[in-house]
N, C-alpha and C positions, 0 to 999 in steps of 0.2 A: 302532322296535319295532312287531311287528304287532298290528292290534287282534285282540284275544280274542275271541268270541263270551260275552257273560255268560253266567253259571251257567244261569240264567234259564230264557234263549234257548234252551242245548244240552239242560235237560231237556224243554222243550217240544217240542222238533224228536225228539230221539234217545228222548226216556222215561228215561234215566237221568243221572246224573252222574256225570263223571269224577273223580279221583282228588283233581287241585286244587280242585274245587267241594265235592267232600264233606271234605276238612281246612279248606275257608272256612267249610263252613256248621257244624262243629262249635262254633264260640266260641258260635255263636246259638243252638244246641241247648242248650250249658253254660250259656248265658246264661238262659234259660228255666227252667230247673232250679233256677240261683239264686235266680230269683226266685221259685218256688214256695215256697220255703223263706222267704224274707223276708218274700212278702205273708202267709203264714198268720203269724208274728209280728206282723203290722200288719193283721189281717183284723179287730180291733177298731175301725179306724177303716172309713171310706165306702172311700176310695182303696183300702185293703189291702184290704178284702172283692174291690172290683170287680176288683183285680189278681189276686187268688187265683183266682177263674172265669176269667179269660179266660185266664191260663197253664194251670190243671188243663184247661181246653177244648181248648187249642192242644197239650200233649201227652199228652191221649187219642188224637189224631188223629195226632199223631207216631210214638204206639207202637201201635198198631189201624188204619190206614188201610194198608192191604198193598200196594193200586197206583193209579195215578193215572188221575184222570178228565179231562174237561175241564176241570172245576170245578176240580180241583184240579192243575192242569197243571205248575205246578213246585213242590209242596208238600214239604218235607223231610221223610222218611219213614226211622224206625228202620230198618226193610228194606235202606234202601239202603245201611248202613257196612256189614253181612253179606254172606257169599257169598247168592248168588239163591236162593230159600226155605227157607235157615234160622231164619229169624226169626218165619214167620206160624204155623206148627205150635207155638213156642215162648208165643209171645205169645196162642194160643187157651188156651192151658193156663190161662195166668195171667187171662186175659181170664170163664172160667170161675170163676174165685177174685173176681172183684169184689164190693167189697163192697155194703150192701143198699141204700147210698145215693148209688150210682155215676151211674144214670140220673137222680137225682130234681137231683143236683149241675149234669148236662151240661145239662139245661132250663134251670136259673138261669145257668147260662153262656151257654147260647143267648140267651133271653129278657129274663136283667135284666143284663146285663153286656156281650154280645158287639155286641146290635144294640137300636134304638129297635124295640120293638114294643110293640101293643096288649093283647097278654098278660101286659105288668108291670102293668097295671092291676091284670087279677084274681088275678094271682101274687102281688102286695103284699097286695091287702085279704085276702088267706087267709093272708099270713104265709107267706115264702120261704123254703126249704132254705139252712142259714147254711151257711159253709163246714164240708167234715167231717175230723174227724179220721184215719177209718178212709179215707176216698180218698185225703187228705194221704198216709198214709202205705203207702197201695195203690201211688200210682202212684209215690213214692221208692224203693219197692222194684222194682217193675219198671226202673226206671234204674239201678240198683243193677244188676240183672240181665244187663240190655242192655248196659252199660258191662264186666262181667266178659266178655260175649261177643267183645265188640271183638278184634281181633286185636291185639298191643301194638303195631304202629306207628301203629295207630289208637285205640284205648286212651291213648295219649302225648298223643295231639291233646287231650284232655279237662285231662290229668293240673294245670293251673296251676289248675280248678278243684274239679278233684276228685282230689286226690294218688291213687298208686299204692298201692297195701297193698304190705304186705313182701312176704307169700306172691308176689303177680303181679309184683314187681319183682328177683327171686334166681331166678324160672323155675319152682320148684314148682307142680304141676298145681295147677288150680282146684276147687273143690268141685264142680261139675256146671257143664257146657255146653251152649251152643246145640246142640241134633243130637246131643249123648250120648244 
């Protein structure tokens, strides 16, 4: 068998991912997802709080980060299961609708969650942005969204953790689409 080039590797070189990379990296997209949904259950304890920030951090940048940098050279990016820019017109809309405690959340992910810095210091003594409900459930609904966009062979790849609705699964049009 020949070796493959990892996912990795071919979006560093090419800028995108092919077909097999983007059905590998979905479990880890779903996976992410899950856990947003867990750690805010568990955001009462230390662990849940810090989990809640680093996934709400990791897909803000999933669903807003439109292309890649160096920095971010094979980052999985919602843009990439879509056709090529259907997704960033979509995602401005909704990115417009955030709510009021969307940046003050990504600091605390930055700062007390993501990395050691010196800004936990005076981010504690002032009392930290706790996890919020309105982001919570900002950014489940942009997945919610993003996921209706999917095309259904792609859409499938999700489906063991996030089942199909009837409506997308008998073929009935969807309420509104990426580029409607």
């Amino acid at each position: 068998m020949a070796n493959r080039e990892s996912c990795g590797d071919l979006v560093r070189r090419t800028g995108q991912p092919d077909a097999a990379c983007l059905e590998s990296a979905a479990v880890h997209v779903a996976h992410d997802l899950y856990l947003l949904k867990h750690a805010w259950d568990a955001r009462g304890l230390r662990v849940g709080w810090t989990l809640w920030f680093v996934t709400a951090r990791a897909l803000m940048d999933f669903f807003f980060v439109y292309e890649r940098t160096k920095k971010r050279g094979d980052d999985i990016l919602a843009a990439d299961f879509l056709p090529k820019g259907t997704w960033q017109p979509t995602a401005e809309r909704f990115a417009a609708e955030q709510p009021p405690e969307y940046a003050a959340c990504r600091l605390v992910a930055n700062k007390l969650s993501a990395h050691l810095t010196y800004s936990r210091v005076h981010l504690t003594a002032e009392g930290s942005t706790p996890p919020s409900q309105a982001v919570h459930d900002y950014l489940l609904g942009v997945a919610g969204m993003w996921l209706d966009a999917l095309s259904p062979e792609r859409r499938a790849w999700f489906a063991a953790w996030f089942p199909i609705r009837a409506s997308e699964a008998d073929g009935r049009p969807k309420e509104q689409g990426i580029g409607d």
